[in-house]
C-alpha positions in Angstrom: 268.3 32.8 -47.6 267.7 29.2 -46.0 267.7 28.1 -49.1 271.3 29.4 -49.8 272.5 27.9 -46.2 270.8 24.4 -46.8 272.7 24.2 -49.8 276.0 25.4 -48.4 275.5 23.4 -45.1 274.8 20.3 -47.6 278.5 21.2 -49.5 280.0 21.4 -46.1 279.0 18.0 -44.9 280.0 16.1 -48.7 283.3 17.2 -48.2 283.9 16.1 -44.8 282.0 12.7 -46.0 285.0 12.6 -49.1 287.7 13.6 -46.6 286.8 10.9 -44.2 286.5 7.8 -47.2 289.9 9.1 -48.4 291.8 8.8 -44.8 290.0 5.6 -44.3 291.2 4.3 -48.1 294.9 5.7 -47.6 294.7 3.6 -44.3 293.5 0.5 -45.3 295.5 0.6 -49.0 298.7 2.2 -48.6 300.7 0.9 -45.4 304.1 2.4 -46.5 302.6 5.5 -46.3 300.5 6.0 -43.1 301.7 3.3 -41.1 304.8 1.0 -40.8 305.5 -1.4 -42.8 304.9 -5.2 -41.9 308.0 -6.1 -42.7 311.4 -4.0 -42.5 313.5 -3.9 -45.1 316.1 -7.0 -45.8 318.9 -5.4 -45.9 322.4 -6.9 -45.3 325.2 -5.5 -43.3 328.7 -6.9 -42.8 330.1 -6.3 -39.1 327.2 -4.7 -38.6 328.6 -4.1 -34.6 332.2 -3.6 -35.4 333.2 -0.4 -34.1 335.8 0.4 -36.9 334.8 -0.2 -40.9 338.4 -1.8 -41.2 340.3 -4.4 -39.3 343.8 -6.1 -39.4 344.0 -9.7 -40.5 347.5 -11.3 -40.0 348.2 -13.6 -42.3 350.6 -16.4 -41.8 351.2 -20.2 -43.3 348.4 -21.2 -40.9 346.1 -18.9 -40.5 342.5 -19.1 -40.3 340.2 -17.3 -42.1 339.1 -13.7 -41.5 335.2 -14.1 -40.6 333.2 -11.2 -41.4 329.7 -11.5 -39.7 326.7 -11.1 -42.1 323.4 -9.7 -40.7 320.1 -9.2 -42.3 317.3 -7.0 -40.8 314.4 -10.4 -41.1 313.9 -13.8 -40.6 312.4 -15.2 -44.3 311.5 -18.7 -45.0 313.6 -19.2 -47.6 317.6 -19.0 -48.4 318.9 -15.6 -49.4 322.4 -15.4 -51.6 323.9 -11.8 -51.6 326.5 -11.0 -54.2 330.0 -9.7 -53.0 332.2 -7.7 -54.8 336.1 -7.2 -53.8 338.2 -4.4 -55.1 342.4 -3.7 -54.4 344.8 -1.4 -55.3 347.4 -4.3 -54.5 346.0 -7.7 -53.7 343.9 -9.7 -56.2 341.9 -12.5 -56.2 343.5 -15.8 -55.6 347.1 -14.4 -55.0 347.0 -12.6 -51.9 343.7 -13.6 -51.1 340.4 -16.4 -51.9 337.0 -15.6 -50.6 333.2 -16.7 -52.1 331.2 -14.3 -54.2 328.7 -15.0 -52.7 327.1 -15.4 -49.1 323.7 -17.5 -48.4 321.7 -16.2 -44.9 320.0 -20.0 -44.3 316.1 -19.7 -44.0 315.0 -19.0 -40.4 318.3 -17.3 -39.6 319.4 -13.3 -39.8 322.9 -14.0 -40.0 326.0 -15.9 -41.4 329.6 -14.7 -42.1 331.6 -14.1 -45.0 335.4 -15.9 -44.6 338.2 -14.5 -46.4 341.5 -16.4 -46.6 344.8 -14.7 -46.7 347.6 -16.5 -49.1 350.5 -16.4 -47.3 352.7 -17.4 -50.1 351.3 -14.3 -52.4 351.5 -11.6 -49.7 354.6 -9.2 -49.3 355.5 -7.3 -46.6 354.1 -4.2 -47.1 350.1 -4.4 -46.8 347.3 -5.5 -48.6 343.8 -3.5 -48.2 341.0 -5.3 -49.9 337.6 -3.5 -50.1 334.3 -6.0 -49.5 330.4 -4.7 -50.4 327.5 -6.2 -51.8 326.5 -6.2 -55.2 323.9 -5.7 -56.9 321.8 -5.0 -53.4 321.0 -2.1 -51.1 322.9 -2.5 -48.4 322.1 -1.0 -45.1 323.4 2.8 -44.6 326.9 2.6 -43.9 327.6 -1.0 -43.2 327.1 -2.1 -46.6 331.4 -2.3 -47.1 334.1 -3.4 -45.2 338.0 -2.5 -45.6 340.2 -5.6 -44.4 343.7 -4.8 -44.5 346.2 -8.2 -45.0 349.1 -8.4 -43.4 351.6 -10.8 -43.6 353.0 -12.5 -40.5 355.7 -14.9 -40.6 356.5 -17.5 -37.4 359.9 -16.1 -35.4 362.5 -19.2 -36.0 365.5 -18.2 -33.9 367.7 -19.9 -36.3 366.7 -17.7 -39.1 367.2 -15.1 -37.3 370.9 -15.8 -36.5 374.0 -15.8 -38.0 375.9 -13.0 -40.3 374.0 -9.9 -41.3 376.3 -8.2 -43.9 374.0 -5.5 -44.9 374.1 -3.5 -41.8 374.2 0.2 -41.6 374.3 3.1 -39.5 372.3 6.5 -39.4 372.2 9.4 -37.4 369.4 11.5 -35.8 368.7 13.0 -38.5 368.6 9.9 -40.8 371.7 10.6 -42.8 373.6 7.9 -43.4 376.9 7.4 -41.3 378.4 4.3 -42.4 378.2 1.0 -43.8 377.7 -1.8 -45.0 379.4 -4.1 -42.5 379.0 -7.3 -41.0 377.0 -7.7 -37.3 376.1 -11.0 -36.4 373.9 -12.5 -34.1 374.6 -14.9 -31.7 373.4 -17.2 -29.0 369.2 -16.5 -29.6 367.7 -18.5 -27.4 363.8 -19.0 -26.0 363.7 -16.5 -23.3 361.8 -17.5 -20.3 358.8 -16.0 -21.0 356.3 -17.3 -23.9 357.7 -16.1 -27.2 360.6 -13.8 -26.3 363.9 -14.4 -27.0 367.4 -13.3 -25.7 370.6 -12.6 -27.5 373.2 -10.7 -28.5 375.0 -7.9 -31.1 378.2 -9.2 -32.2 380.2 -6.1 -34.1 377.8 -3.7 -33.9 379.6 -0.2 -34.4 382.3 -1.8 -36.4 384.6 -0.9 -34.4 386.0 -2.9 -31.3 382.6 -2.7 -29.4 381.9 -6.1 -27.5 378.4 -8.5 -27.7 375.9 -5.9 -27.0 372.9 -7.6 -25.1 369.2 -7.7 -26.4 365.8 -8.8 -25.7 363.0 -9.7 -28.2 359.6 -10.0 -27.4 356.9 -11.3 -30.2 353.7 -12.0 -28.1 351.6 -9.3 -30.0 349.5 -11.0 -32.1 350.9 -7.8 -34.8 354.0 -8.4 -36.3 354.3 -4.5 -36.3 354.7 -4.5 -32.5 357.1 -7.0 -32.4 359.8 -5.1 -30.0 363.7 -5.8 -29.0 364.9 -4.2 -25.7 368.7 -3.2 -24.9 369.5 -2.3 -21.5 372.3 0.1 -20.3 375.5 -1.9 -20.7 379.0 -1.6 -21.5 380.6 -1.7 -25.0 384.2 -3.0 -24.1 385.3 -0.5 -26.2 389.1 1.5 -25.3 389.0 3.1 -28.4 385.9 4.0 -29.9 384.8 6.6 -27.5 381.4 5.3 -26.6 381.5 3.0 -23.4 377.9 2.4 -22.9 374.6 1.9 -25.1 371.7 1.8 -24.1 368.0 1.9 -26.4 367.1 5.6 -26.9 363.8 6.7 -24.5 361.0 6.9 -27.2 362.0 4.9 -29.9 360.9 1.6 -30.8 363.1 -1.0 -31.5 361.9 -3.7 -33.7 362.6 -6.7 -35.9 361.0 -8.5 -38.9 360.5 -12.5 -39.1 359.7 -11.6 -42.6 362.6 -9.9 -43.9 365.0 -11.2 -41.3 365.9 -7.4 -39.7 366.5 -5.5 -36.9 366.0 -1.5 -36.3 367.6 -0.5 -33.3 368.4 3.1 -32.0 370.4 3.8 -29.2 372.1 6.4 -27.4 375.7 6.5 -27.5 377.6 7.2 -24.0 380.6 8.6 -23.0 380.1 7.0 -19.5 377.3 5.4 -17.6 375.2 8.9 -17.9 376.4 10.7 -20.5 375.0 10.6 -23.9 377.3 11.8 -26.5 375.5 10.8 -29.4 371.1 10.5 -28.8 369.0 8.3 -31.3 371.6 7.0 -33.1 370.2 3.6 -35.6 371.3 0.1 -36.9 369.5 -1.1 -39.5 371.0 -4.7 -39.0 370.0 -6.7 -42.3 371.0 -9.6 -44.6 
């Protein structure tokens, strides 16, 4: 019987002995697996802070470019180039956009960015979504891509925006079309006296014997989408039309386009000062 327990006892202690060389050799030879590693991962990120995966860039004849910050997760003591791919539905390379293929983090640094240039000239008015991620490299976890959508933006000149529009028509509430196209033309656009508004006027809007209808245009968003014109209560003139006053319909959003030289305007249609006898009725003023 001692026998039996010395030799048990002696079993015993050799596997402890193995169990404590093998935590001591998983310690000392395999870091990723017990401890952290020295290093953490390089991995890139564009806009690693942004707080959306896609942004707006508005693209006119002189724009700057979009900058698109590039992290990395170390410092290393040499250059690092990351690949970038770009895929479009719409836009390609060197029409409606030029950017690099690559971007090079500078030794000692954890950052650079990435500019994209929009082409004004190759841009149309509808927009432009260009998808950016690395190539060829593990990207970290969901800021590996970036959607930029291009829009184009062209400069308000008042004199371009004047003058005869002979494709106006009209639509009702309901979108169907009432009439047109006739001939509305916009006179005496001046600078307003605020920064980049403008004041004006309607001439033959209604085609009938409606006088200069009175509007404001204001294009200090930086988006050409928010670009507004505001029309106040006033009198038409009109003795035979029916409709005495206009004013812009509550809720709807007037707007223009430096682009495509047009205005989208909806008004309400009065009978007198407070009576609407036709809501939300629309212009589409155009060349």
């Amino acid at each position: 019987m001692k026998l039996k327990l010395n030799i048990k006892t002696a079993r015993n202690l050799a596997i402890a002995s193995l169990a404590v060389i093998s935590f001591s050799s998983c310690k000392k030879n395999n870091i990723a697996v017990d401890v952290d590693a020295l290093n953490t991962p390089d991995a890139p990120a564009l806009a690693i802070n942004a707080a959306s995966r896609t942004a707006m860039y508005y693209v006119s004849p002189t724009s700057a470019p979009y900058k698109i910050p590039v992290t990395v997760m170390n410092v290393s003591t040499g250059d690092r180039a990351f690949n970038i791919a770009y895929t479009s539905n719409t836009a390609t390379a060197g029409v409606q956009y030029s950017a690099p293929s690559t971007v090079t983090v500078k030794a000692g640094s954890v950052g650079d960015s990435l500019a994209v240039q929009g082409i004004f000239a190759g841009l149309t008015a509808a927009k432009d979504t260009v998808k950016i991620k690395f190539s060829g490299t593990t990207g970290l976890y969901a800021k590996d891509s970036f959607m930029l959508v291009l829009l184009k933006s062209c400069p308000v000149v008042l004199t371009n925006m004047s003058g005869a529009f002979p494709g106006t028509e009209e639509y009702n509430s309901a979108g169907v079309k009432q009439w047109g196209p006739y001939t509305v033309d916009v006179l005496n656009l001046v600078a307003g006296g605020s920064p980049n508004t403008a004041t004006g006027q309607f001439d033959g809007l209604y085609d009938f014997d409606w006088g200069p209808i009175n509007f404001t245009m204001d294009y200090s968003n930086i988006n050409p989408g928010l670009w507004t014109v505001t029309i106040p209560l006033q009198t038409t003139g009109s003795t035979g039309s029916g409709v005495t006053h206009v004013r812009g319909s509550a809720g709807k959003t007037n707007t223009f386009s430096a682009c495509d030289q047009t205005f989208t305007i909806t008004l309400d249609l009065m009978t007198d000062a407070t009576t609407v006898g036709a809501a939300a009725y629309q212009f589409r003023i155009k060349r």
